[in-house]
C-alpha positions in Angstrom: -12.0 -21.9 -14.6 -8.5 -21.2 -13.0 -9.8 -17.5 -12.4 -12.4 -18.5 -10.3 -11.1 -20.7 -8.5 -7.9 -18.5 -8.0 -8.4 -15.6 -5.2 -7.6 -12.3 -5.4 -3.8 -11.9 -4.2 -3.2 -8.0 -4.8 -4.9 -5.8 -2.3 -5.0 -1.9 -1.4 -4.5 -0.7 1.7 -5.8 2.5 3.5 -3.1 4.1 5.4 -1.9 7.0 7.8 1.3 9.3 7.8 3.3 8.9 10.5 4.5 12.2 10.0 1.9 14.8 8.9 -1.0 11.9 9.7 -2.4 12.2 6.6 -4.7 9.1 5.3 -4.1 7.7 1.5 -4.3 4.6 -0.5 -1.6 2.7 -1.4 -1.2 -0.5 -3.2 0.3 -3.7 -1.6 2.9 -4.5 -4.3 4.3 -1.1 -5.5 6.5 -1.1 -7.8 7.8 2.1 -7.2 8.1 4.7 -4.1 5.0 5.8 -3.1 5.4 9.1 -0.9 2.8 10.8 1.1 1.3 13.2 -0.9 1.2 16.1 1.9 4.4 15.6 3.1 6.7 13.7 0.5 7.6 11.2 3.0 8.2 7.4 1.6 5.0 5.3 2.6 6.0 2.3 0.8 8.8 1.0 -0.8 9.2 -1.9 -3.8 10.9 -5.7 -3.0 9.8 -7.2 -6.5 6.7 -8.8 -4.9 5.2 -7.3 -1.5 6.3 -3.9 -1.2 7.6 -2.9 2.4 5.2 -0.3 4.2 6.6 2.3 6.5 2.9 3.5 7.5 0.1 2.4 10.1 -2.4 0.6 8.3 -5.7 1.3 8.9 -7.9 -0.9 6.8 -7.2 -3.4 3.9 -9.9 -2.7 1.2 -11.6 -4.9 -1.1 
């Protein structure tokens, strides 16, 4: 019962490069470095909960 009622907290997130503009998919809590895979540059980077993204977001999916 607690699952249902409980909503989903984790989410992806579509995102671009800054750098080489390259789109991926990242997850919101990371718990590691997630680098762009064109480029190598840090996209996201792990807190322990939310991780912090150095990207443009372009769409949260679902």
């Amino acid at each position: 019962m607690v699952r249902e009622a409980r909503e989903n907290r984790s989410s992806f997130y579509k995102v671009k490069c800054p750098d080489c503009e390259n789109e991926q998919t990242i997850f919101g809590k990371a718990s590691s470095v997630v680098k762009c895979i064109v480029c190598g540059r840090d996209l996201a980077v792990p807190t322990g909960g939310k991780a912090i993204i150095k990207a443009e977001i372009l769409s949260e999916l679902k």
